[in-house]
N, CA and C atoms as a LAMMPS dump frame, in Angstrom:
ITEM: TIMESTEP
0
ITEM: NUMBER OF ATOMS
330
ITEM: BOX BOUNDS ff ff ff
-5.0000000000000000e+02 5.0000000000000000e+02
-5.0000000000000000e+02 5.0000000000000000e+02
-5.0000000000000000e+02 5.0000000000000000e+02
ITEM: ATOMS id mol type element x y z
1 1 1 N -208.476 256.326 189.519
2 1 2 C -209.8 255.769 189.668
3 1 3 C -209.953 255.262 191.11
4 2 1 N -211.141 255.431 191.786
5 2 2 C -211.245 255.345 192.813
6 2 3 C -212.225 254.111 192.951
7 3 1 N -212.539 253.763 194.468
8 3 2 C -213.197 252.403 194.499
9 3 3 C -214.418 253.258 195.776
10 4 1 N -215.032 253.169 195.147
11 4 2 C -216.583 254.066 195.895
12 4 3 C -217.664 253.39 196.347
13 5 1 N -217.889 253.452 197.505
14 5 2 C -218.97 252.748 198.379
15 5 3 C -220.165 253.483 198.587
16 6 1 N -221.589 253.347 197.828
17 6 2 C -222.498 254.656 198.426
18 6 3 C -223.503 253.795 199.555
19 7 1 N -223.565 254.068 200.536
20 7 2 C -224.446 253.268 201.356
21 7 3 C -226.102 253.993 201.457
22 8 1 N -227.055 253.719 201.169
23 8 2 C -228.362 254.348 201.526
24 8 3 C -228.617 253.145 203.071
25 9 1 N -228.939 253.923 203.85
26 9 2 C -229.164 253.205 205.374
27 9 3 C -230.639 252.799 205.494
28 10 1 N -231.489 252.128 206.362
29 10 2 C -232.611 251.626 206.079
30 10 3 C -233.209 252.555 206.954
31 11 1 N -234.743 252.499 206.63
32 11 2 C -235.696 253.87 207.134
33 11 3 C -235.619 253.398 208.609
34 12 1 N -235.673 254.733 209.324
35 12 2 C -235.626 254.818 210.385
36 12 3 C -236.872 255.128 210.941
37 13 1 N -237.602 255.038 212.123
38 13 2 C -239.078 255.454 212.461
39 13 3 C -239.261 255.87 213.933
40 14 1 N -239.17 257.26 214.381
41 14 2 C -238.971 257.06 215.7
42 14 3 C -240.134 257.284 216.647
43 15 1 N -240.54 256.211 217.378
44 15 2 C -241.533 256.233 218.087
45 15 3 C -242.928 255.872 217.281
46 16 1 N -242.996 254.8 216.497
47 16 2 C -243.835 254.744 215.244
48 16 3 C -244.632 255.534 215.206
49 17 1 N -244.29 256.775 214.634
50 17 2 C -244.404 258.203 214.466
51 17 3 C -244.975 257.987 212.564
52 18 1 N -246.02 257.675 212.167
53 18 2 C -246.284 257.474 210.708
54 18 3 C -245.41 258.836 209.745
55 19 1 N -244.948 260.112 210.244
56 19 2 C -244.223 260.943 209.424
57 19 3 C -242.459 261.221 209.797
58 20 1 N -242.539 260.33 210.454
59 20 2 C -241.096 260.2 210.096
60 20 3 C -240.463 258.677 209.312
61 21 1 N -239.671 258.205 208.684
62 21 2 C -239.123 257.868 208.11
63 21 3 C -240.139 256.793 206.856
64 22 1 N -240.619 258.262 206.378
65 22 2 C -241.267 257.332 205.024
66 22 3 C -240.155 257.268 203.69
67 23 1 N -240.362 256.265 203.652
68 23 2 C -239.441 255.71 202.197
69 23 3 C -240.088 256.75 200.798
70 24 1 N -238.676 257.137 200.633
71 24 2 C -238.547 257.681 199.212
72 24 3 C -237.28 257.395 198.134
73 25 1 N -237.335 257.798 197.109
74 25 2 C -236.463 257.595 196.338
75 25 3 C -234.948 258.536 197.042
76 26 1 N -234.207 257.921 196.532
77 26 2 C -232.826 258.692 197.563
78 26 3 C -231.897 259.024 195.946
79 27 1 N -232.949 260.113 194.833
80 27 2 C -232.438 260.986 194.379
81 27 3 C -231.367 261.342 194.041
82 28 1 N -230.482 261.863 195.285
83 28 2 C -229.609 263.103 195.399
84 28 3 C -228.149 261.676 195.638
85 29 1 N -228.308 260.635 195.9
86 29 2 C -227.313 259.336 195.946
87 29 3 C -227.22 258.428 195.116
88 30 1 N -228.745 258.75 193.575
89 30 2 C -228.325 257.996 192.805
90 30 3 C -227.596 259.316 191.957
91 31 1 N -228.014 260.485 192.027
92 31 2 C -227.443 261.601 191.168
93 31 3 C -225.499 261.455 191.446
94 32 1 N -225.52 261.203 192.62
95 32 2 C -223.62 261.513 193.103
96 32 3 C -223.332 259.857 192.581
97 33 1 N -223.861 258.955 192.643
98 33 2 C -223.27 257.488 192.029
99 33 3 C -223.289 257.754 190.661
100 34 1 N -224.05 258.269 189.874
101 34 2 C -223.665 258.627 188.531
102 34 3 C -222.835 259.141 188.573
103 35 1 N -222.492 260.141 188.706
104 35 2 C -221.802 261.649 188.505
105 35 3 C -220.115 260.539 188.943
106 36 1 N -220.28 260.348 189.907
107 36 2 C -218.731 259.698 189.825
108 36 3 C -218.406 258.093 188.656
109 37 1 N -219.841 257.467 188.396
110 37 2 C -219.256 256.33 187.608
111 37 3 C -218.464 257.184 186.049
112 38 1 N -219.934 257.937 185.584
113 38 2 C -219.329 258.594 184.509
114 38 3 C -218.143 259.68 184.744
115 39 1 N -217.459 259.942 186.001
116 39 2 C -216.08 260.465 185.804
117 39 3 C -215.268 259.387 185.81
118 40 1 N -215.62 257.762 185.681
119 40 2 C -214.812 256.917 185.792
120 40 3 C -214.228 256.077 187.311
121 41 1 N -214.932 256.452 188.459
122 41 2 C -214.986 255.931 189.423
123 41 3 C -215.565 254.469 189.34
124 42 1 N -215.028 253.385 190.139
125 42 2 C -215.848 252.154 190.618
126 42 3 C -216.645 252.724 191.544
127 43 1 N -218.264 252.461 191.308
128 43 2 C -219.127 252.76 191.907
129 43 3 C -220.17 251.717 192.732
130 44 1 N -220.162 251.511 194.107
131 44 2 C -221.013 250.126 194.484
132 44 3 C -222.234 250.657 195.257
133 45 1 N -223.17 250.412 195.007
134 45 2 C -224.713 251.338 195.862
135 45 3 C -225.688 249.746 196.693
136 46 1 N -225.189 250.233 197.692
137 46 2 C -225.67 249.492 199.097
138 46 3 C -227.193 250.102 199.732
139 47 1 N -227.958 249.5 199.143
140 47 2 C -229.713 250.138 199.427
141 47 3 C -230.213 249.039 200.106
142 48 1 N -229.712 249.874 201.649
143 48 2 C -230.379 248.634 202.865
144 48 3 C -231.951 248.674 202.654
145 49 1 N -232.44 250.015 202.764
146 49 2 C -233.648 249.453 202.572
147 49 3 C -234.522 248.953 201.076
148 50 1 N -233.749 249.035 199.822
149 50 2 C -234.121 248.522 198.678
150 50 3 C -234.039 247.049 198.922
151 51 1 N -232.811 246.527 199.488
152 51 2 C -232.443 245.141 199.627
153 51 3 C -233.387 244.161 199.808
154 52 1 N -233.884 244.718 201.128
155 52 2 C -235.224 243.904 201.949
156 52 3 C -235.904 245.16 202.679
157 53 1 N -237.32 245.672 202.098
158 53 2 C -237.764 246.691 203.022
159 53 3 C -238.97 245.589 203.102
160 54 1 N -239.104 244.659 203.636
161 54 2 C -239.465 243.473 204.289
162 54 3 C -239.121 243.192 205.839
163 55 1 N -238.298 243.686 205.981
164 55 2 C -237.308 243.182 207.667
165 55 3 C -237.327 244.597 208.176
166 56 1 N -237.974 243.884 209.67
167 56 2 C -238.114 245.276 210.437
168 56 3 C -237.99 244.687 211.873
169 57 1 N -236.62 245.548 212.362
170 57 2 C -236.028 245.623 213.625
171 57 3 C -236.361 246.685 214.467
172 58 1 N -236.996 246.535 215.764
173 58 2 C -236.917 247.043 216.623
174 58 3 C -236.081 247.297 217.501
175 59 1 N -235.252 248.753 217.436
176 59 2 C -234.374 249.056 218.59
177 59 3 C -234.649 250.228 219.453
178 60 1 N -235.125 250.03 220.874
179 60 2 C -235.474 251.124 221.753
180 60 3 C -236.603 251.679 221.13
181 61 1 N -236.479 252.887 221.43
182 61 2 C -238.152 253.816 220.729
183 61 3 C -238.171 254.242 218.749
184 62 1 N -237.095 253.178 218.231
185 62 2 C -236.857 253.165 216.814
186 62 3 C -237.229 251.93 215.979
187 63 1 N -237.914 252.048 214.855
188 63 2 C -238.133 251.325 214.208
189 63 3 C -237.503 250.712 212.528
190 64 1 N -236.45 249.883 212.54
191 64 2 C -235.892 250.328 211.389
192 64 3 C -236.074 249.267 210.494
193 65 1 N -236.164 249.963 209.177
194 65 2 C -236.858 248.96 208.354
195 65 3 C -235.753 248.544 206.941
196 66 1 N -235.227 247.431 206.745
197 66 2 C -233.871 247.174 206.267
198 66 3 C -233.481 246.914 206.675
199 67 1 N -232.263 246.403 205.587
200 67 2 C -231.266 245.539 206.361
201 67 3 C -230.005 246.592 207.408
202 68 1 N -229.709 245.849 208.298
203 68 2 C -228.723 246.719 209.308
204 68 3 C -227.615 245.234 209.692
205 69 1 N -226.814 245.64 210.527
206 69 2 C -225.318 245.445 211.154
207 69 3 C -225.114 243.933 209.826
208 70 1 N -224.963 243.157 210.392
209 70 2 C -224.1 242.105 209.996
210 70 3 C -224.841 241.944 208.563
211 71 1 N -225.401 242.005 208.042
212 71 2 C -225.512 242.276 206.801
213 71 3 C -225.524 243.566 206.104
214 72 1 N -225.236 244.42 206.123
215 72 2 C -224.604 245.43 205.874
216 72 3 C -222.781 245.133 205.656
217 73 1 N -222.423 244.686 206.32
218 73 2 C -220.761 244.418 206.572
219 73 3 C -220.601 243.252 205.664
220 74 1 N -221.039 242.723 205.38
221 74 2 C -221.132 241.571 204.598
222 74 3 C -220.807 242.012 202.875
223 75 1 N -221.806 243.021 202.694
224 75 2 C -221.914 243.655 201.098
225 75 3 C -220.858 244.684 201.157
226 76 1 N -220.034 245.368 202.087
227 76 2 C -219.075 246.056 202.531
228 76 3 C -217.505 245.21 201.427
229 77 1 N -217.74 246.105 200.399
230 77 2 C -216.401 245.759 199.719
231 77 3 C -214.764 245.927 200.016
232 78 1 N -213.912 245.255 200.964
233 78 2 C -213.029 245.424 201.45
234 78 3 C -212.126 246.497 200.542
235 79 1 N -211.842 246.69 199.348
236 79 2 C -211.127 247.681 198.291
237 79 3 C -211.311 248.708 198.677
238 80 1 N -213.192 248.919 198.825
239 80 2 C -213.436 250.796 198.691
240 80 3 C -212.489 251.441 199.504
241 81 1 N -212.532 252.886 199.205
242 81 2 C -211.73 253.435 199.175
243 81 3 C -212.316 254.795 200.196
244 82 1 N -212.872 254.97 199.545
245 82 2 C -214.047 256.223 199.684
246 82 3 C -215.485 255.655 200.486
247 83 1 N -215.959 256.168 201.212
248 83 2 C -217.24 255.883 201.913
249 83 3 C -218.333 256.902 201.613
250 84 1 N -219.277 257.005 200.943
251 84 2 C -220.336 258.349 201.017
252 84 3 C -221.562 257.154 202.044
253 85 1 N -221.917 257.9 203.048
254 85 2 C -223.939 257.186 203.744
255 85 3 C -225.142 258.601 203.096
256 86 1 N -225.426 258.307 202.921
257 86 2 C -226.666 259.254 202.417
258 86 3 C -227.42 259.125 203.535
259 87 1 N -227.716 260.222 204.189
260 87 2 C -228.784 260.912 205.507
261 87 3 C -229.399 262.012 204.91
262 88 1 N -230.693 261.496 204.462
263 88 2 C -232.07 262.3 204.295
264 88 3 C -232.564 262.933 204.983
265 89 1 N -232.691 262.512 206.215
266 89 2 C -233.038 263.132 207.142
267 89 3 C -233.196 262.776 208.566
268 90 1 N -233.002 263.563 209.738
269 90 2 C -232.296 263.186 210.699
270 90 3 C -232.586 262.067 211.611
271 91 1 N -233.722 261.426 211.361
272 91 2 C -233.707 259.688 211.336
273 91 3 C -232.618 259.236 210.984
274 92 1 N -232.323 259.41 209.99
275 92 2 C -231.334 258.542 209.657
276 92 3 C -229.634 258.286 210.193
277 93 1 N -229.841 259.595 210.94
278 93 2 C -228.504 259.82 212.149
279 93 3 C -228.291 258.589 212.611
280 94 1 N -229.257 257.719 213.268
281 94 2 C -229.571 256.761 214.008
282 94 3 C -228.81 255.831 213.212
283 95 1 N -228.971 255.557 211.957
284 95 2 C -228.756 254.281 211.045
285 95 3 C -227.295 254.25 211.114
286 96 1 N -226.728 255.697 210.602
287 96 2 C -225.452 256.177 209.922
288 96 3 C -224.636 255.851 211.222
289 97 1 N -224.979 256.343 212.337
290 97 2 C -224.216 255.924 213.572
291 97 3 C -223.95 253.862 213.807
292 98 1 N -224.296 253.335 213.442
293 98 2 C -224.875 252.345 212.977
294 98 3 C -224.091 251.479 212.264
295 99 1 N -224.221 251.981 211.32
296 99 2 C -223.084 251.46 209.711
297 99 3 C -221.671 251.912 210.093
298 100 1 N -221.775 253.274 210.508
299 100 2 C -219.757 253.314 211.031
300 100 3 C -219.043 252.573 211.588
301 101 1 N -220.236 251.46 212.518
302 101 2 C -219.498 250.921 213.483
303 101 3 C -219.333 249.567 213.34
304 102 1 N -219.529 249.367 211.607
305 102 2 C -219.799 248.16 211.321
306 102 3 C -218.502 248.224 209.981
307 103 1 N -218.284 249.362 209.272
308 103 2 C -217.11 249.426 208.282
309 103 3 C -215.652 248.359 208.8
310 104 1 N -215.129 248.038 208.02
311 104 2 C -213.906 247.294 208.534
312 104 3 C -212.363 247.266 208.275
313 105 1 N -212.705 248.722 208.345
314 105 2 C -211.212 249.449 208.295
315 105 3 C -211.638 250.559 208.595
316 106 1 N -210.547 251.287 209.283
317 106 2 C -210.637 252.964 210.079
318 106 3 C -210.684 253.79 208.526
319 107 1 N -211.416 254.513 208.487
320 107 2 C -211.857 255.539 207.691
321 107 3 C -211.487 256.663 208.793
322 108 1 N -210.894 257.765 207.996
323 108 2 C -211.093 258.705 208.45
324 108 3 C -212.702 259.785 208.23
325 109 1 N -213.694 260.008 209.281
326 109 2 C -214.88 260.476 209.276
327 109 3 C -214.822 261.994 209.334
328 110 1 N -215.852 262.418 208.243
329 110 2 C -215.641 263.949 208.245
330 110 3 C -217.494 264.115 208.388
């Protein structure tokens, strides 16, 4: 049994561009958090922007909406084992680059 971290990263917006990073359901990350609880995995789902899509940080020509760095690391369960980030789409590069650098132990990144 494994100890599984799924992170959804908070919407990203670049250049407050109204069609990029509209919030949707992230689907395809609650489908893989099932799929491993019911094979019996510990499963923990980190939804920066479910958390607070209230809080909105401005960085450079990006707009991100959720929670990011030090709270993110905070809900970061020292056990997991396994890391999945769910990137919808390539906004979200931005976030995911982001959250790696906030994990607190070397993962090997694929």
């Amino acid at each position: 049994m494994l100890n599984i971290t799924l992170i959804i990263p908070p919407v990203v917006t670049h250049n407050a561009d109204p069609h990029t990073g509209i919030p949707f359901l992230p689907h395809m990350a609650a489908y893989l958090a099932g799929t491993a609880d019911k094979l019996g995995h510990n499963v923990e789902v980190i939804d920066c922007f479910g958390n607070d899509s209230n809080q909105i940080h401005h960085e450079g020509e990006f707009i991100i909406i959720g929670q990011t760095g030090d709270e993110i690391k905070e809900l970061i369960n020292d056990n997991t084992d396994i890391f999945f980030i769910y990137c919808k789409v390539i906004e979200d590069l931005f976030s995911v680059e982001k959250i790696l650098k906030y994990l607190k132990k070397n993962y090997l990144y694929i």
